[in-house]
FIFI-876162 format. One record per residue (C-alpha): z, x, y; residue in three letters; residue number from 1. Coordinates in Angstrom, 1 decimal. Layout:
N
+--------+--------+--------+------+-----+
!      z !      x !      y ! type ! seq !
+--------+--------+--------+------+-----+
!      Z !      X !      Y !  ala ! NUM !
...
+--------+--------+--------+------+-----+
This chain:
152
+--------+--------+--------+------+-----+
!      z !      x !      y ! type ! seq !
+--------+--------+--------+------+-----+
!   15.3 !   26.2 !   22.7 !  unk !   1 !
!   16.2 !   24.2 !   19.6 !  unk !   2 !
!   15.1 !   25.7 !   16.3 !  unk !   3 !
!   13.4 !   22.8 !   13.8 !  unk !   4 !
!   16.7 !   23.2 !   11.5 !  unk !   5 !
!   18.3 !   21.3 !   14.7 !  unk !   6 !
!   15.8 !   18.4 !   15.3 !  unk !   7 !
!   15.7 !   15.6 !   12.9 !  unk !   8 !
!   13.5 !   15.6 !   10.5 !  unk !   9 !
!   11.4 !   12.2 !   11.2 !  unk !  10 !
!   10.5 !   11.3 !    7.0 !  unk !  11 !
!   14.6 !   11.6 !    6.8 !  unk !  12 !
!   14.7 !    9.5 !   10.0 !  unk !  13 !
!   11.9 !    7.0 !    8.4 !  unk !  14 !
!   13.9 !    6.7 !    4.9 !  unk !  15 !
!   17.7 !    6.3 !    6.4 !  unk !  16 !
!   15.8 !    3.4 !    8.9 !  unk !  17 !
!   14.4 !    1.9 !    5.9 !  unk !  18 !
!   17.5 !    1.6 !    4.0 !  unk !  19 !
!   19.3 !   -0.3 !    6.9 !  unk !  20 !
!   16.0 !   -2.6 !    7.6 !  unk !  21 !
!   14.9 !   -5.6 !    6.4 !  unk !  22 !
!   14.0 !   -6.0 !    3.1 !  unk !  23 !
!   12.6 !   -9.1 !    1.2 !  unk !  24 !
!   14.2 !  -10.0 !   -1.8 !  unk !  25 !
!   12.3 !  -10.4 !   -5.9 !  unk !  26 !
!   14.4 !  -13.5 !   -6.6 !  unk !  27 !
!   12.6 !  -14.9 !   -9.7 !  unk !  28 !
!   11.5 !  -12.7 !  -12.7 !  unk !  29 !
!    7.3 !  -13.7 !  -12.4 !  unk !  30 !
!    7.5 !  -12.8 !   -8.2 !  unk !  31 !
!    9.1 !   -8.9 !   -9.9 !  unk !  32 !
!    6.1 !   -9.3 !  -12.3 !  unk !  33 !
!    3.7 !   -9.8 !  -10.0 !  unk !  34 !
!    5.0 !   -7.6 !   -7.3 !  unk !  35 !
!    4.7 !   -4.6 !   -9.8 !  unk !  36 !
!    0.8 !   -5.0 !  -10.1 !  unk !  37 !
!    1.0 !   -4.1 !   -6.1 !  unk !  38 !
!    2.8 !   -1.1 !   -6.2 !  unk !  39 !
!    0.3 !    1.4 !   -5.2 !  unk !  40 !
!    1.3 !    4.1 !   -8.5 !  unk !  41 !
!   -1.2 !    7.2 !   -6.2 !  unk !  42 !
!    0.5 !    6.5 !   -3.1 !  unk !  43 !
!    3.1 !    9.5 !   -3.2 !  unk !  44 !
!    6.1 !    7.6 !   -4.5 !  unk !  45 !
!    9.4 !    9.2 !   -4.6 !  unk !  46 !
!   11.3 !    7.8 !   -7.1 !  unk !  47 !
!   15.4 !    8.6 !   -6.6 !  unk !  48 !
!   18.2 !    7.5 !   -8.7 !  unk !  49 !
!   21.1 !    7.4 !   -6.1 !  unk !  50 !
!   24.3 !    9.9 !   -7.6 !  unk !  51 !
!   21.6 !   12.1 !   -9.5 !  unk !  52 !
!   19.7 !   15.1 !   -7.2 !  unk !  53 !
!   17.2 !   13.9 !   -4.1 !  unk !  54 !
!   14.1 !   14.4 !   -5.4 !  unk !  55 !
!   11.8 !   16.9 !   -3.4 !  unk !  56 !
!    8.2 !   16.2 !   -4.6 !  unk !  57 !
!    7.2 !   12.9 !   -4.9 !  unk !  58 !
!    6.4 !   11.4 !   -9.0 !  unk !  59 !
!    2.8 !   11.7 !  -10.0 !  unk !  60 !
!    1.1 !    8.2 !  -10.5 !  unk !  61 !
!    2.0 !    8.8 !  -14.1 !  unk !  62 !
!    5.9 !    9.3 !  -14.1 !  unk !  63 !
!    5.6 !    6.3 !  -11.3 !  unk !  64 !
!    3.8 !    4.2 !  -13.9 !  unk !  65 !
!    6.3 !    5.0 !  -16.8 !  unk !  66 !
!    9.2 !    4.3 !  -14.1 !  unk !  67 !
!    8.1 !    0.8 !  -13.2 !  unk !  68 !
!    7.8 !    0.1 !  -16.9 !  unk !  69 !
!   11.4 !    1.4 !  -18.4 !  unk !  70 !
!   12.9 !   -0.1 !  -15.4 !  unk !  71 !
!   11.1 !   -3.4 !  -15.3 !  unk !  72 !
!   12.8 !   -3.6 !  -19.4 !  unk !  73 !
!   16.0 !   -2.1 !  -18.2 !  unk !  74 !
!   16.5 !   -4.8 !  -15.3 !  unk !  75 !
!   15.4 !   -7.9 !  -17.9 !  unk !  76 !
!   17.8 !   -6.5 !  -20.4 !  unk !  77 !
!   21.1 !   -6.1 !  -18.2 !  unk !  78 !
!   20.4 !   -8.5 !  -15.9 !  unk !  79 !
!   20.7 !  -11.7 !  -18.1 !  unk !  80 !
!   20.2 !  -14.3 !  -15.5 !  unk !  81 !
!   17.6 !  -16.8 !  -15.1 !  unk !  82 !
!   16.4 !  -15.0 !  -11.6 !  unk !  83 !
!   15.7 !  -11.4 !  -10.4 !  unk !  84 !
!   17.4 !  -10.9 !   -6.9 !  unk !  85 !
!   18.3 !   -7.7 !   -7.6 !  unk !  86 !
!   15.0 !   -5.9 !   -6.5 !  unk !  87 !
!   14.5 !   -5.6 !   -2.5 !  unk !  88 !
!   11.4 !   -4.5 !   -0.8 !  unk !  89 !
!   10.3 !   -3.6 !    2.5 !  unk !  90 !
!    6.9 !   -5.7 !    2.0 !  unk !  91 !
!    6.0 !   -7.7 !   -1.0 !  unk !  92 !
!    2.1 !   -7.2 !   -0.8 !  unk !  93 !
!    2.1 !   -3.3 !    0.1 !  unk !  94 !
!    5.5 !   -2.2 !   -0.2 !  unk !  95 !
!    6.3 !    1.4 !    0.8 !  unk !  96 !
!   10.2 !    1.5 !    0.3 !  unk !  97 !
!   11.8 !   -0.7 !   -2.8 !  unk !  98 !
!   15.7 !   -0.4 !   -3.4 !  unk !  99 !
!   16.7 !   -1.4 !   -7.1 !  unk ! 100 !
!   20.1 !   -2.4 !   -8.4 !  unk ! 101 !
!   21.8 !   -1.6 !  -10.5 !  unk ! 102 !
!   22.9 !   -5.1 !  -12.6 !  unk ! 103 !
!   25.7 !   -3.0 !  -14.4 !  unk ! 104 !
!   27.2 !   -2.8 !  -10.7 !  unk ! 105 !
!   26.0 !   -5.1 !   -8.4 !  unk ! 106 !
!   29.4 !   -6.0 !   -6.1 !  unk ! 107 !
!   27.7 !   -7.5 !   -3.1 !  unk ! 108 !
!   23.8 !   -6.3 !   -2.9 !  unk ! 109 !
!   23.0 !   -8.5 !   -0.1 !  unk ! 110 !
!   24.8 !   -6.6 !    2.3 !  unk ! 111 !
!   27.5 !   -9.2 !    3.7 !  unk ! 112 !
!   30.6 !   -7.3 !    2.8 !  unk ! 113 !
!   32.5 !   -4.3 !    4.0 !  unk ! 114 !
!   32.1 !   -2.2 !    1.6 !  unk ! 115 !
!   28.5 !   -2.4 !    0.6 !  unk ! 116 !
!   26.9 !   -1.6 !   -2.9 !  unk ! 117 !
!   24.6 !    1.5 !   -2.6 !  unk ! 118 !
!   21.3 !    0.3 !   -4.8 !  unk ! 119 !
!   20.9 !    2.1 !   -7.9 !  unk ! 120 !
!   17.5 !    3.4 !   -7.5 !  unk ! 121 !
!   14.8 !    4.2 !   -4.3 !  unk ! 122 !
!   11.4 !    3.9 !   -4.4 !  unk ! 123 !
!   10.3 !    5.4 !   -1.4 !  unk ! 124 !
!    7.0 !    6.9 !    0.4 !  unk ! 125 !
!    9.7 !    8.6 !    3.0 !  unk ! 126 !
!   11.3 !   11.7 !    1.7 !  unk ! 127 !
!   14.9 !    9.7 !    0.8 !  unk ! 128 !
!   17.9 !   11.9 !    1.3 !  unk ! 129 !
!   20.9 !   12.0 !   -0.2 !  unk ! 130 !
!   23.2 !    9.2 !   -0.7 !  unk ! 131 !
!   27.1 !    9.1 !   -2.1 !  unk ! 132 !
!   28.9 !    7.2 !   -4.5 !  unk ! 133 !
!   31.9 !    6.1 !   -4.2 !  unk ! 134 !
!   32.4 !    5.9 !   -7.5 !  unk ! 135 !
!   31.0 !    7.9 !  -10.6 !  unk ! 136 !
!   27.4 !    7.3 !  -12.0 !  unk ! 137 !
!   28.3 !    6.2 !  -15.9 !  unk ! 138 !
!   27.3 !    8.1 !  -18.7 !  unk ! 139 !
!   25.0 !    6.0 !  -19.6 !  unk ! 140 !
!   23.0 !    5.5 !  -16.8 !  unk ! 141 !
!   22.7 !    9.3 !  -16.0 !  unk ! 142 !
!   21.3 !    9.3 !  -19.7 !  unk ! 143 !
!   18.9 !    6.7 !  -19.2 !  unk ! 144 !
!   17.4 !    8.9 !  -16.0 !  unk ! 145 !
!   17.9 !   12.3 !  -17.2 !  unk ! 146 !
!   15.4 !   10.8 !  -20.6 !  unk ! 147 !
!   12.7 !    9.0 !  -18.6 !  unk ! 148 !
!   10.6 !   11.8 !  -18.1 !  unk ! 149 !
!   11.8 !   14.7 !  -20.4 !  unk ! 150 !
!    9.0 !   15.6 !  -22.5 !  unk ! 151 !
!   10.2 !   14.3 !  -26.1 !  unk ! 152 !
+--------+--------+--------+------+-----+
């Protein structure tokens, strides 16, 4: 008899099949824009920044909120181009699993080299678990995470 710390967990199953699925691409700034208005902030959102701890609870509607705002600026400051493409999502109307990169390390986000770029950040309704770097998170990105929700 297998005990339940044996048998895959199927929100772990969900989230690793999500990250190797199809996802559409944000490719101009007004399609991220828009997109943001139909991200459902109540829907039980975990919100992971990959090289930082897997979150365990999902973000309330109001750290989800303050998320898609300071990263909505972040991406439109560091990511001076005159498109997006850097924001992938499993639906564009309803999404349920968003993968963000990072434009301070973007290497090949589309997947067709060998040695993919992990994204930067998850949104995802699955429970996401944990992803490696192969390289360390900079300082300053671990800053900008580590301040989004500390109460100031």
């Amino acid at each position: 008899m297998q005990t339940s710390a044996t048998q895959p967990d199927p929100a772990q199953n969900e989230f690793q099949r999500q990250m190797s699925g199809l996802l559409y691409s944000l490719l101009k700034w007004a399609q991220l824009s828009e997109f943001w208005t139909k991200v459902d902030k109540d829907a039980g959102w975990y919100l992971y920044a990959v090289g930082e701890a897997v979150p365990i609870a999902p973000a309330t509607p109001a750290q989800v909120e303050k998320f898609i705002v300071e990263m909505d600026a972040l991406l439109r400051q560091d990511h001076r181009e005159s498109y997006c493409g850097i924001v992938y999502a499993d639906c564009l109307d309803k999404p349920s699993f968003i993968k963000i990169y990072d434009p301070n390390h973007l290497g090949v986000s589309c997947g067709s080299s060998k040695n993919a770029i992990l994204p930067g950040w998850i949104m995802s309704l699955a429970p996401p678990t944990e992803l490696h770097l192969k390289y360390a998170l900079p300082a300053n990105r671990q800053r900008w995470w580590q301040g989004l929700f500390s109460q100031k």
